[in-house]
DSSP file (Angstrom, degrees, kcal/mol; ACC not computed):
  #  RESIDUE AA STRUCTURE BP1 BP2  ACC     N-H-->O    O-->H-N    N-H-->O    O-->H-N    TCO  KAPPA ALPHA  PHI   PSI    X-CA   Y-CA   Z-CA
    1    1 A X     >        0   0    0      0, 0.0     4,-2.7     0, 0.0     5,-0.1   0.000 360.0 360.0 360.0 -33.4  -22.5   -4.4  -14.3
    2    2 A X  H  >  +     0   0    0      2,-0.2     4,-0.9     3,-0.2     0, 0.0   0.612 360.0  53.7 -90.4   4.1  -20.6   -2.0  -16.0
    3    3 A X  H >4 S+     0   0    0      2,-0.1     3,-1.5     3,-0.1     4,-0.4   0.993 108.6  48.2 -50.9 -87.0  -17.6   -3.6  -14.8
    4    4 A X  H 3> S+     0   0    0      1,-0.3     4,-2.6     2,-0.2     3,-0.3   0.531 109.1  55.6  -9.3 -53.0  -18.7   -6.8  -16.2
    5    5 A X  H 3< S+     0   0    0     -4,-2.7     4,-0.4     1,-0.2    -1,-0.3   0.940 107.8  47.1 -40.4 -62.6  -19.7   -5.2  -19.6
    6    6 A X  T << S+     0   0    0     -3,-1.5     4,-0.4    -4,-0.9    -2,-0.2   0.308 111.5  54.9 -90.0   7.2  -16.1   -3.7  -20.3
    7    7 A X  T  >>S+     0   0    0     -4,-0.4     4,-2.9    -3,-0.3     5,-0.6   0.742 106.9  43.7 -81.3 -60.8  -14.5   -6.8  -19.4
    8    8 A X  T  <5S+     0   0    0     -4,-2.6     4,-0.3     2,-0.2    -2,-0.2   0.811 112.6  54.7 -75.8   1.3  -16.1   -8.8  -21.5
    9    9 A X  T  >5S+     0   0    0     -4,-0.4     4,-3.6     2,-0.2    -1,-0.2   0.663 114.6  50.8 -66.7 -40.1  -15.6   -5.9  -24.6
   10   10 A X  T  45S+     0   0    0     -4,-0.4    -2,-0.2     1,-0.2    -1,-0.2   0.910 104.9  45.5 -95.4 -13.9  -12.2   -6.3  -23.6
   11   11 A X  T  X5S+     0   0    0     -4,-2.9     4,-1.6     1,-0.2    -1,-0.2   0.687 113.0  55.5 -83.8 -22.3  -11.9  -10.0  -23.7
   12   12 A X  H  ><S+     0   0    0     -5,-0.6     4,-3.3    -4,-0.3     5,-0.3   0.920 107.2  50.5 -77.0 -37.4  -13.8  -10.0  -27.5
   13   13 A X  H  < S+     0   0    0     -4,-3.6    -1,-0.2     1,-0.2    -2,-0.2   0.536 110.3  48.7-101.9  35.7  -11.4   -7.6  -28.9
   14   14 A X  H  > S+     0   0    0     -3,-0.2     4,-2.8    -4,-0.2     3,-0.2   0.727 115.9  42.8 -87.2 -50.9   -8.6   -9.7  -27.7
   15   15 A X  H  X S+     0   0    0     -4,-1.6     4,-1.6     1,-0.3    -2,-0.2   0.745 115.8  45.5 -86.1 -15.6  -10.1  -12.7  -29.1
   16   16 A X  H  X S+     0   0    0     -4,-3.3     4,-0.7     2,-0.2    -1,-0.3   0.744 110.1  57.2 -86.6  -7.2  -11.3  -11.3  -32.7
   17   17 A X  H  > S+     0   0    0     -5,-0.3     4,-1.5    -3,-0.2    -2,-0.2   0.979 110.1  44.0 -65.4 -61.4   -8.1   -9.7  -33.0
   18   18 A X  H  X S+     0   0    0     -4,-2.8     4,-0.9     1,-0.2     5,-0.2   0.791 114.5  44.9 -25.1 -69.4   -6.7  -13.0  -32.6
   19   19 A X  H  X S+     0   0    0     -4,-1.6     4,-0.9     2,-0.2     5,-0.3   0.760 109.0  59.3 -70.1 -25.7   -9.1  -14.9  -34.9
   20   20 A X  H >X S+     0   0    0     -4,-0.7     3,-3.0     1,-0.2     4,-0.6   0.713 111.5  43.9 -81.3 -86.8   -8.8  -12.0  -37.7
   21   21 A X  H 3< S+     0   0    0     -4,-1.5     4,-0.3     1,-0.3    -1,-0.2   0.369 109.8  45.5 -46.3  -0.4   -4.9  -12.7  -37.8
   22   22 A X  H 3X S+     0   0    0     -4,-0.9     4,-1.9     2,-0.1     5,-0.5   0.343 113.5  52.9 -80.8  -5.5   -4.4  -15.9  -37.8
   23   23 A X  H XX>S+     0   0    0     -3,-3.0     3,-0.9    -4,-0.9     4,-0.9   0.951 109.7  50.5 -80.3 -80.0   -7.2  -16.0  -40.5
   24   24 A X  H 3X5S+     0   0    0     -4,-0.6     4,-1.5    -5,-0.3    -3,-0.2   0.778 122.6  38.2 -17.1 -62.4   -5.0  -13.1  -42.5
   25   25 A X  H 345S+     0   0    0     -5,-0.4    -1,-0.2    -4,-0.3    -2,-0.2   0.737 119.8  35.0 -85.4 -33.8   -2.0  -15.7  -41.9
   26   26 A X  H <<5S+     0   0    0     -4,-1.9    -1,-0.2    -3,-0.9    -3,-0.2   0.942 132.0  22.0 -78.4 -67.8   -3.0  -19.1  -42.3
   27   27 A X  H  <5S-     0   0    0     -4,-0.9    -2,-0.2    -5,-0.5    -3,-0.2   0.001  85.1-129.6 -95.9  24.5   -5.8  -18.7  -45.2
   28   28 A X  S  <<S+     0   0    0     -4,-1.5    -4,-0.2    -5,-0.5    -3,-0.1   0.770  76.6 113.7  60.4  21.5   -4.9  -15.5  -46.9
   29   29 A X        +     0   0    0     -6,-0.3     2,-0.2    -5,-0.1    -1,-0.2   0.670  56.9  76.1-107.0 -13.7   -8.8  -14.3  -46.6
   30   30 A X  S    S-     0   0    0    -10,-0.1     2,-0.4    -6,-0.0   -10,-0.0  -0.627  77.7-132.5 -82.1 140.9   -8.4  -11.4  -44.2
   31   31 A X     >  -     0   0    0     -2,-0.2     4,-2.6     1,-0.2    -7,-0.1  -0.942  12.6-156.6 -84.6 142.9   -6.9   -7.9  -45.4
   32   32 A X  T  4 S+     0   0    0     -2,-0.4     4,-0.3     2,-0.2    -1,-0.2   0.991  92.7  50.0 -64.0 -70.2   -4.5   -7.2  -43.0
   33   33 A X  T  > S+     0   0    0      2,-0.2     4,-0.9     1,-0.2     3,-0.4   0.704 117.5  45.7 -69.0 -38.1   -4.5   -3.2  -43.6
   34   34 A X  H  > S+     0   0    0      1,-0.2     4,-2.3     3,-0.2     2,-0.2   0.950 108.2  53.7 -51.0 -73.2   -9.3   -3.3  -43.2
   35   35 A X  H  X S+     0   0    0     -4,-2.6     4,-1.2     2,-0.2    -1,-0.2   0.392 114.8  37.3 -73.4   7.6   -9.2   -5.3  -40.5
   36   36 A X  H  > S+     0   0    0     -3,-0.4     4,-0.6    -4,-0.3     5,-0.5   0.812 116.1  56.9 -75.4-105.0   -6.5   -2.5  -38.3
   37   37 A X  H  < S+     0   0    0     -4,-0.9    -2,-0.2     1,-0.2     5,-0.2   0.538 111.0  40.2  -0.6 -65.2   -8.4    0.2  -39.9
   38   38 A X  H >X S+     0   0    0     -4,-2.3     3,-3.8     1,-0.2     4,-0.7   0.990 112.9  53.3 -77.6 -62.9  -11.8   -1.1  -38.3
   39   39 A X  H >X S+     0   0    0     -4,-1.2     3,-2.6     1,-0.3     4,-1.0   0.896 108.4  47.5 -32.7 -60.4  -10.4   -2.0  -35.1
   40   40 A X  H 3< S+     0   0    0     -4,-0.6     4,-0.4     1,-0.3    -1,-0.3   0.539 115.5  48.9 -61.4  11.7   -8.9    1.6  -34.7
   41   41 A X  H <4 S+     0   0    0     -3,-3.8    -1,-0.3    -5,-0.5     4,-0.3   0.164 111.1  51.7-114.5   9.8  -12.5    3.1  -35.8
   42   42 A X  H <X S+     0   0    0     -3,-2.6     4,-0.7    -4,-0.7    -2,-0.2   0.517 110.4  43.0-120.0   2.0  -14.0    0.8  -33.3
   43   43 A X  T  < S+     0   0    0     -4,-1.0    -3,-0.1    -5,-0.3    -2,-0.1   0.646 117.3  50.2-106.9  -8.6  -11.8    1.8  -30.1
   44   44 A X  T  > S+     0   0    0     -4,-0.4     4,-1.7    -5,-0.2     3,-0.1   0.758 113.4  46.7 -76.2 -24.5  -12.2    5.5  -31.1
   45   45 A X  H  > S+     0   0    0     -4,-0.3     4,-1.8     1,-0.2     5,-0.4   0.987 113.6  46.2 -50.0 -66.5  -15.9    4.9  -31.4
   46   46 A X  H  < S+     0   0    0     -4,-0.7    -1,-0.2     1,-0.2    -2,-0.1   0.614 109.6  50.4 -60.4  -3.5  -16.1    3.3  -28.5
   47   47 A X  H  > S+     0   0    0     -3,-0.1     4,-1.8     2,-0.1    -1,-0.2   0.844 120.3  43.4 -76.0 -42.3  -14.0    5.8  -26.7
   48   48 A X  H  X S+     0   0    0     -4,-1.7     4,-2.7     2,-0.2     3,-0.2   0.870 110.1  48.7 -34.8 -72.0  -16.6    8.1  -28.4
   49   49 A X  H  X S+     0   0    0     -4,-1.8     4,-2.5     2,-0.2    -1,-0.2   0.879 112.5  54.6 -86.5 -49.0  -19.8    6.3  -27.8
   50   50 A X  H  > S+     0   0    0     -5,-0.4     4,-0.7     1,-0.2    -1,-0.2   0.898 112.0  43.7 -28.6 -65.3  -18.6    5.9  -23.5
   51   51 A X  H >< S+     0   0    0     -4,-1.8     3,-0.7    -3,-0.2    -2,-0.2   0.915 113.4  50.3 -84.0 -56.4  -18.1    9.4  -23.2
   52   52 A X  H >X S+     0   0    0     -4,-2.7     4,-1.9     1,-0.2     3,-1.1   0.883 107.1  56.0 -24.4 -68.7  -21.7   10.2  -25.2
   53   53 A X  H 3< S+     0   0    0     -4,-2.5    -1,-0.2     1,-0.3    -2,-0.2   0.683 102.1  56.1 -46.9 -27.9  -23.8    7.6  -22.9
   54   54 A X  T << S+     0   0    0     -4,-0.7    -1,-0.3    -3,-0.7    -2,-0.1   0.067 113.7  39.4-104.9  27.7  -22.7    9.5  -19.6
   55   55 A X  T <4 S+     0   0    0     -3,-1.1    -1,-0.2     1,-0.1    -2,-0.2   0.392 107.6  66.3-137.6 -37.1  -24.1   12.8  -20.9
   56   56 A X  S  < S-     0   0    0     -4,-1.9     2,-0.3     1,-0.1    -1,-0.1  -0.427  76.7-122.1-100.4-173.8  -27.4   11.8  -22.7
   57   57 A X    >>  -     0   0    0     -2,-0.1     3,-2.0     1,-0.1     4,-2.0  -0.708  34.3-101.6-116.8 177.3  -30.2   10.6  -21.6
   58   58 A X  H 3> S+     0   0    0      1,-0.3     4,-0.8    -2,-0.3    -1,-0.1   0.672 119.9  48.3 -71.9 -10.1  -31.6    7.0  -23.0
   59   59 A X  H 34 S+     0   0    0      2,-0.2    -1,-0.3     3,-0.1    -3,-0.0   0.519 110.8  48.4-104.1   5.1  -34.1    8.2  -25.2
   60   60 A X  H X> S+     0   0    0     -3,-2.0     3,-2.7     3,-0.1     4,-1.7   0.660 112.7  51.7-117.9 -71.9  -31.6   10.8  -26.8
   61   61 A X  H 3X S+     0   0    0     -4,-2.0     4,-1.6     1,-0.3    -2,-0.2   0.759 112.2  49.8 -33.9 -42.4  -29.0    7.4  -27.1
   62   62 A X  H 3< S+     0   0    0     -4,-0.8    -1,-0.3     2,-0.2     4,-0.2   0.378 110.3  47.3-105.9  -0.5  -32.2    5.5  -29.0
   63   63 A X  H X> S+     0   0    0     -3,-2.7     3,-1.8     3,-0.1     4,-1.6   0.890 112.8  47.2 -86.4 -70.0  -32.8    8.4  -31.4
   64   64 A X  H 3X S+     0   0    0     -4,-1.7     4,-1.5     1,-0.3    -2,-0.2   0.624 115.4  48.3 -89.5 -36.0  -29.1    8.7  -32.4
   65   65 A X  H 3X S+     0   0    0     -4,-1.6     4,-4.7    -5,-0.3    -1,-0.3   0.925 115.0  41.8 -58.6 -37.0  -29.1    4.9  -32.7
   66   66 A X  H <> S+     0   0    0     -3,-1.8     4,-2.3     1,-0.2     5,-0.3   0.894 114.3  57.0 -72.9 -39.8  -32.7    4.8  -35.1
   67   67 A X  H  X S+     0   0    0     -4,-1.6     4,-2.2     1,-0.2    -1,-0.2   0.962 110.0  37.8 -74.0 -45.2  -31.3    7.6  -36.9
   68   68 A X  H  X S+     0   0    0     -4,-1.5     4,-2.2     1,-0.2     5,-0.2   0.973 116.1  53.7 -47.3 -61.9  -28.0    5.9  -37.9
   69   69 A X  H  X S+     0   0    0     -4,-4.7     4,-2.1     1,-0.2    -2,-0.2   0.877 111.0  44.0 -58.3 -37.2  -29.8    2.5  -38.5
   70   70 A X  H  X S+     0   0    0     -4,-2.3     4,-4.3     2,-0.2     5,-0.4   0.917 118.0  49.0 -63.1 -46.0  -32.7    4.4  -41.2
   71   71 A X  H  X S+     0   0    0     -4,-2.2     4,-2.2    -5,-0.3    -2,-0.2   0.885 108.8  48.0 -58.9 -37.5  -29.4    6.3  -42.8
   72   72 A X  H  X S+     0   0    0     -4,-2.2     4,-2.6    -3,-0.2     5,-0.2   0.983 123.1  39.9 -61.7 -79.2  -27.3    2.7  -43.0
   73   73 A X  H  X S+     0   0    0     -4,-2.1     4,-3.1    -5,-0.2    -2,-0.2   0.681 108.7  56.6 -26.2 -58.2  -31.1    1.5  -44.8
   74   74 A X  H  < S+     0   0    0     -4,-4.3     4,-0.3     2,-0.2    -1,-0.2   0.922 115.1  37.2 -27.6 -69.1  -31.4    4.6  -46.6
   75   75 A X  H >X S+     0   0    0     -4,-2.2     4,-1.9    -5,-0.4     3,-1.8   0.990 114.3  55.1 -45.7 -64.4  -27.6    3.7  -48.3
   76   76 A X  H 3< S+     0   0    0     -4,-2.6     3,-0.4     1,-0.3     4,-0.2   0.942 115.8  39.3 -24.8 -63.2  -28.2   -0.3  -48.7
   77   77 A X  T 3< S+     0   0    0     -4,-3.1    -1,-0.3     1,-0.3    -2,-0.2   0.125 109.6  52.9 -93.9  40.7  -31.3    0.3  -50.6
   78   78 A X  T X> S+     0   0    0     -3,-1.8     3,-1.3    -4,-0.3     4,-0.8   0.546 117.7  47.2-121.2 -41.3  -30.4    3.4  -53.0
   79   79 A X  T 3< S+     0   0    0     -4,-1.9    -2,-0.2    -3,-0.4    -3,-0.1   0.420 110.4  50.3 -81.5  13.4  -27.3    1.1  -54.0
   80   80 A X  T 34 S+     0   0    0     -4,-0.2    -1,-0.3    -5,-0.2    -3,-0.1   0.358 120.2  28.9-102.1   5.9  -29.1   -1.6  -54.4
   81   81 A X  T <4 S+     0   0    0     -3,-1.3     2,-0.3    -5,-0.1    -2,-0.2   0.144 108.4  78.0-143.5  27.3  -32.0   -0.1  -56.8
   82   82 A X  S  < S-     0   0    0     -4,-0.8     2,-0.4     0, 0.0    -4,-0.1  -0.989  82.8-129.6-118.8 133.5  -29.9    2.5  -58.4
   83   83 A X        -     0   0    0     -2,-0.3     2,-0.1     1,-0.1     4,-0.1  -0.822  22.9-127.2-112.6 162.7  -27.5    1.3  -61.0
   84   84 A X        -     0   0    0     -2,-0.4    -1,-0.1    -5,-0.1    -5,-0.0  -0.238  15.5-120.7-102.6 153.8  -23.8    2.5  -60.6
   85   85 A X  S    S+     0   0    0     -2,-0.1     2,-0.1     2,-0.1    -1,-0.1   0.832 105.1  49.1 -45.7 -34.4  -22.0    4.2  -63.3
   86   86 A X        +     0   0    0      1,-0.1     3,-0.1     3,-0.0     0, 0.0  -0.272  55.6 180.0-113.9 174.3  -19.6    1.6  -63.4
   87   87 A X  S    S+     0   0    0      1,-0.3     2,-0.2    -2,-0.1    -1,-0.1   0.208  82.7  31.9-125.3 -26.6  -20.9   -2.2  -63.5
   88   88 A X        -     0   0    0      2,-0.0    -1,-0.3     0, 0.0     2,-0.3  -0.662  67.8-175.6 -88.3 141.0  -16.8   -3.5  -63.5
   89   89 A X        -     0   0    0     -2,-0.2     2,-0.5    -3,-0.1    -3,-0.0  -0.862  10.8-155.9-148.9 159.2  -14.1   -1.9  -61.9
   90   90 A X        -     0   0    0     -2,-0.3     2,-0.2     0, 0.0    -2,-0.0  -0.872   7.9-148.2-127.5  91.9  -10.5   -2.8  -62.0
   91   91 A X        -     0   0    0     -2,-0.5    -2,-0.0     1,-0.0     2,-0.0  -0.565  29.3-116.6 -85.0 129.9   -7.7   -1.7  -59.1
   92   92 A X        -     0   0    0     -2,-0.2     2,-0.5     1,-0.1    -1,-0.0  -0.144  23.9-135.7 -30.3 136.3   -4.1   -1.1  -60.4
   93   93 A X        -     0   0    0     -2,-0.0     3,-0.3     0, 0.0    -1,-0.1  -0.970  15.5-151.0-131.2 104.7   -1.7   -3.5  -59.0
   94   94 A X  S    S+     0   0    0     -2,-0.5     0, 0.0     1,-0.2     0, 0.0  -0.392  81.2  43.3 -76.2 155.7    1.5   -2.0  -58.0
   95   95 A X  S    S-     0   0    0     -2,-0.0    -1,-0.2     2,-0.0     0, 0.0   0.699 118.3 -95.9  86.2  44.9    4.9   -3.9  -58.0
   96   96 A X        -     0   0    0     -3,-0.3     2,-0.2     2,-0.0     0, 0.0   0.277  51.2-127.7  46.1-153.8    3.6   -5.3  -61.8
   97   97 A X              0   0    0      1,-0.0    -2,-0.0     0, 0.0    -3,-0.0  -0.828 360.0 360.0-154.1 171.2    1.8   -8.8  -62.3
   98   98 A X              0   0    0     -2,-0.2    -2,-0.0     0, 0.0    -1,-0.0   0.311 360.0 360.0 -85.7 360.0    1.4  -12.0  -63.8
């Protein structure tokens, strides 16, 4: 099975790779420079998260998950019912503008 797993891991990040760059190319909706970025933080994770599993035990694996998922919650909802200094912000556009 865990053959079977990393096959099909490897055949998704063939095929999102795929779909995120011709989406970048075709309709301009992708950033190029994220969607790189996320991929290399998701094949060092997953180098990461491989090496983790085979050292802890499954109840150690399902804390470390719960803990992440209440901290992601924690974040959401303190930006969503805190309001931010800013309500606008405006990134500088190198090589001038229209």
């Amino acid at each position: 099975t865990h053959v079977a797993v990393g096959t099909d891991l490897f055949q998704i990040v063939f095929t999102s790779s795929n779909v995120a760059f011709q989406q970048a190319i075709v309709n301009h909706n992708v950033d190029i420079m994220l969607a790189v970025l996320l991929m290399i933080g998701a094949a060092i994770g997953a180098q990461i998260g491989a090496r983790l599993s085979g050292r802890l035990e499954g109840y150690q694996l399902r804390t470390i998950l719960g803990a992440i998922v209440v901290i992601v919650m924690v974040k959401l909802l303190l930006d969503l019912l805190l309001e931010p200094s800013s309500l606008f912000g405006v990134a500088p556009v190198s090589g001038g503008g229209h």
